[in-house]
PyMOL CGO cylinders between C-alpha atoms (Angstrom):
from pymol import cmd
from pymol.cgo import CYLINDER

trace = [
    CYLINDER, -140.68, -35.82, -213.48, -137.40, -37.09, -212.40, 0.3, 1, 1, 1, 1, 1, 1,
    CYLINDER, -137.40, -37.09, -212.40, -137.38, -40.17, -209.88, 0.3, 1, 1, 1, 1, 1, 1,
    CYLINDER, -137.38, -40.17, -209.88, -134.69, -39.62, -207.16, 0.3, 1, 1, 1, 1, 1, 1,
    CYLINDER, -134.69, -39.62, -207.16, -131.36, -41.50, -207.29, 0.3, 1, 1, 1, 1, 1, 1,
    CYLINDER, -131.36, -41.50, -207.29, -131.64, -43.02, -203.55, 0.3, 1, 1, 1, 1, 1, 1,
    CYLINDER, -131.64, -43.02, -203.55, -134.90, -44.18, -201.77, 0.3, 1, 1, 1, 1, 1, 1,
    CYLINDER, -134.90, -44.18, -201.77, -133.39, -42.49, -198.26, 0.3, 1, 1, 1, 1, 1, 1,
    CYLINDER, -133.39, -42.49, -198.26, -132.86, -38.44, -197.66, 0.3, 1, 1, 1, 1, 1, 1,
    CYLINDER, -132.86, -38.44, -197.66, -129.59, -37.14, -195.94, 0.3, 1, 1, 1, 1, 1, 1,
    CYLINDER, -129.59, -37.14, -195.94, -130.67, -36.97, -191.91, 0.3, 1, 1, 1, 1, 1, 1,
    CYLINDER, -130.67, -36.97, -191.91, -132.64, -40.40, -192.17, 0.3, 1, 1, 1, 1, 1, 1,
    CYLINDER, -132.64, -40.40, -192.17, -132.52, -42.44, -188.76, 0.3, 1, 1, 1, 1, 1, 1,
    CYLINDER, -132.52, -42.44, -188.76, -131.52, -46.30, -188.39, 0.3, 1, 1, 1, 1, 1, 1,
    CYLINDER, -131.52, -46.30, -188.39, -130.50, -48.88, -185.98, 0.3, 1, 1, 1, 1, 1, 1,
    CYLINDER, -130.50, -48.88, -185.98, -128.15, -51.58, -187.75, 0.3, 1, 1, 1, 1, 1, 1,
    CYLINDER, -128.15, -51.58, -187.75, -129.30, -55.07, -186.40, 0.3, 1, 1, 1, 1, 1, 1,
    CYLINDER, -129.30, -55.07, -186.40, -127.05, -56.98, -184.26, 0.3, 1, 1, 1, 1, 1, 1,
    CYLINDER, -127.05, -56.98, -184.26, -124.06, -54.10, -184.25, 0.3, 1, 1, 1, 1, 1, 1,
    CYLINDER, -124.06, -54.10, -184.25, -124.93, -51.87, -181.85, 0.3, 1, 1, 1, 1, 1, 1,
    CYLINDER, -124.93, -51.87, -181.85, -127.65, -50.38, -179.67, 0.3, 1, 1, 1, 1, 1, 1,
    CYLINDER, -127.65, -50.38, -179.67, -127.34, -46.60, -180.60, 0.3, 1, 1, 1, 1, 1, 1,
    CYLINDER, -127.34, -46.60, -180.60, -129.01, -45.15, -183.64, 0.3, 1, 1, 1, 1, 1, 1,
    CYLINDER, -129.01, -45.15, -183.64, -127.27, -43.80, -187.19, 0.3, 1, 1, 1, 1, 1, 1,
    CYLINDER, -127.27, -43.80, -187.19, -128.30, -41.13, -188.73, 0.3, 1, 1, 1, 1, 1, 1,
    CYLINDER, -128.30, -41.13, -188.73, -127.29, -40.96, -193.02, 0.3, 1, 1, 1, 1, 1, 1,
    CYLINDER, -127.29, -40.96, -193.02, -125.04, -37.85, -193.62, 0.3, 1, 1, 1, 1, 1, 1,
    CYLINDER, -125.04, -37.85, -193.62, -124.43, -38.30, -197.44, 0.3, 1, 1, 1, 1, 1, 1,
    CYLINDER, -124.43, -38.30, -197.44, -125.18, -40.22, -200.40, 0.3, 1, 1, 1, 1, 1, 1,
    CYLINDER, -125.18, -40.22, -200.40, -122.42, -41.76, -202.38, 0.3, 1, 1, 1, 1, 1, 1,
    CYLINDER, -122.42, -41.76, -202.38, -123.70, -42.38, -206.47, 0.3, 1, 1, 1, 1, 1, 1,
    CYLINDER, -123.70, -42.38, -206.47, -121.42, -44.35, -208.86, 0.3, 1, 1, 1, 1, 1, 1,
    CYLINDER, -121.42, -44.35, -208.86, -121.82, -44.10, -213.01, 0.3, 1, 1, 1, 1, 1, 1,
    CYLINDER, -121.82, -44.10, -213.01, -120.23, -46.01, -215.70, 0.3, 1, 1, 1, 1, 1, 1,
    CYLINDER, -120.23, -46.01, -215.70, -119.02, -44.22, -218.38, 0.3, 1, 1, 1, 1, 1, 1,
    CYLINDER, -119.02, -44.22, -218.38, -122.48, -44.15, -220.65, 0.3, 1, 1, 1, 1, 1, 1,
    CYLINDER, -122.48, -44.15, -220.65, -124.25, -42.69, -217.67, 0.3, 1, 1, 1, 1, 1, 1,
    CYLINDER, -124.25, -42.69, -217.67, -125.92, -45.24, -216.48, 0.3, 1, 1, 1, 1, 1, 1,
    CYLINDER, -125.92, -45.24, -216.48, -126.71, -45.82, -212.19, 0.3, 1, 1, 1, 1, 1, 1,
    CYLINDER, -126.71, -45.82, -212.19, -123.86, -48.36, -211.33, 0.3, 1, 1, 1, 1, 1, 1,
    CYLINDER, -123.86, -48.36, -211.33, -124.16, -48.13, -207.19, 0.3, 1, 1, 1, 1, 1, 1,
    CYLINDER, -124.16, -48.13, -207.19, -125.43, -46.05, -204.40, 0.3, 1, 1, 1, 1, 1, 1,
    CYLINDER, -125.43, -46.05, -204.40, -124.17, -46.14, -201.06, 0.3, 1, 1, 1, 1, 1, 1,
    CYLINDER, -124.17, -46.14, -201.06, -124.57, -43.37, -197.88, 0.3, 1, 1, 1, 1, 1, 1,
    CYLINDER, -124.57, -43.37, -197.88, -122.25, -43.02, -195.65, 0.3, 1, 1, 1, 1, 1, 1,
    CYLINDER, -122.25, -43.02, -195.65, -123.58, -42.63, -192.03, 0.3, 1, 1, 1, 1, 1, 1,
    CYLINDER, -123.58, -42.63, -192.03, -122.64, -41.86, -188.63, 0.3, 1, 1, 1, 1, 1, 1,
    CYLINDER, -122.64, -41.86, -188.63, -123.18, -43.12, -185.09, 0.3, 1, 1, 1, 1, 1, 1,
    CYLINDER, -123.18, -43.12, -185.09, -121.26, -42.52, -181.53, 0.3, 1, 1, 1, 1, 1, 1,
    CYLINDER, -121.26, -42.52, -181.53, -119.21, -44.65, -179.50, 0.3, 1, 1, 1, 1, 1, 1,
    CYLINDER, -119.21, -44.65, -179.50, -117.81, -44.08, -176.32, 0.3, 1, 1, 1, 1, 1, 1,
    CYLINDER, -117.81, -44.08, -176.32, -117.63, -40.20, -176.62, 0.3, 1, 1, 1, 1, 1, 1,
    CYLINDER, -117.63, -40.20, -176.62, -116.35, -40.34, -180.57, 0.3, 1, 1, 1, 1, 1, 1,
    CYLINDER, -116.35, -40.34, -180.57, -118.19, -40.30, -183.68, 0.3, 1, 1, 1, 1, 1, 1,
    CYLINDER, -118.19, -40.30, -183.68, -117.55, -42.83, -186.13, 0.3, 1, 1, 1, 1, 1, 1,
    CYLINDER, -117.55, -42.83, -186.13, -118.43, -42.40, -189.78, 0.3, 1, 1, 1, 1, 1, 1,
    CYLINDER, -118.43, -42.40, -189.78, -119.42, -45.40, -192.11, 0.3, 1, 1, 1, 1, 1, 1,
    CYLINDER, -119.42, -45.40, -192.11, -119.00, -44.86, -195.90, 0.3, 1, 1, 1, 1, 1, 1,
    CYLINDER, -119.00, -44.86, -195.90, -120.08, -47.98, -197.48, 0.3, 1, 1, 1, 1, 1, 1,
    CYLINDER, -120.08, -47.98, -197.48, -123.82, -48.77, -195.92, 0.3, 1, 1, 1, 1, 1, 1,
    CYLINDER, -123.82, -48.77, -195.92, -126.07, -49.71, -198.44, 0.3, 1, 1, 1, 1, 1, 1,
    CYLINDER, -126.07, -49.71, -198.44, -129.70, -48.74, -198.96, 0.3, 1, 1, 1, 1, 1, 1,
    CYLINDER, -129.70, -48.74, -198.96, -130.77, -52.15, -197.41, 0.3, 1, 1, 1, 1, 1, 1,
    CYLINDER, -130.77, -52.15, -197.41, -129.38, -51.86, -194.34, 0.3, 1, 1, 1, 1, 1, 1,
    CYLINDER, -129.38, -51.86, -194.34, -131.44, -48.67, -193.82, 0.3, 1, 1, 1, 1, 1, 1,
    CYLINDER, -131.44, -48.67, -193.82, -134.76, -50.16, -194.52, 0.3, 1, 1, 1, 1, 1, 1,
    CYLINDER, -134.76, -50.16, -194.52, -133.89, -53.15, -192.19, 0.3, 1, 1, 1, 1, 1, 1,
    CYLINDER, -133.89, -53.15, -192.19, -133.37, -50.99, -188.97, 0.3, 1, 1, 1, 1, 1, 1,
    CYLINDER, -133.37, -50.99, -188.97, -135.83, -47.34, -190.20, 0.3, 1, 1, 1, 1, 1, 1,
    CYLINDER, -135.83, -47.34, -190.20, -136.28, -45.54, -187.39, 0.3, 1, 1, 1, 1, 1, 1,
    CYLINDER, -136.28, -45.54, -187.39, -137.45, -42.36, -188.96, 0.3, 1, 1, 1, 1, 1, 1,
    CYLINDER, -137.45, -42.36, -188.96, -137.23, -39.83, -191.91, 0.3, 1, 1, 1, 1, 1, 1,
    CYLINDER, -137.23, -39.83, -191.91, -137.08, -36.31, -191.31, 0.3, 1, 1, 1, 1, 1, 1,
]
cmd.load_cgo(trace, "trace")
């Protein structure tokens, strides 16, 4: 069995601390290798709205989401 690359699944819900008051929800999961293969960095990139427009992070990392976990689908 395989462990998965990222603890959090694409649609997971969080509230960043001290940013904002409305909720993100993770839309992708960004993996970087070296050359031999090896896990170098994960990041997701998330999304959240503000004042009518949705704004899309891209470098959140995985312990921002367990700070503010709302909920996992």
């Amino acid at each position: 069995m395989t462990t998965p690359l990222h603890r959090f699944p694409v649609g997971t819900t969080y509230k960043p601390l001290g940013r904002h008051t409305k909720g993100c929800t993770g839309v992708d999961v960004h993996v970087t290798r070296n050359l031999a293969g090896e896990l170098v960095r994960v990041r997701y990139v998330s999304t959240h709205e503000f004042m009518g427009q949705v704004v899309r992070a891209v470098d959140v990392s995985d312990s921002t989401i367990a700070r503010g976990l709302i909920s996992t689908p």
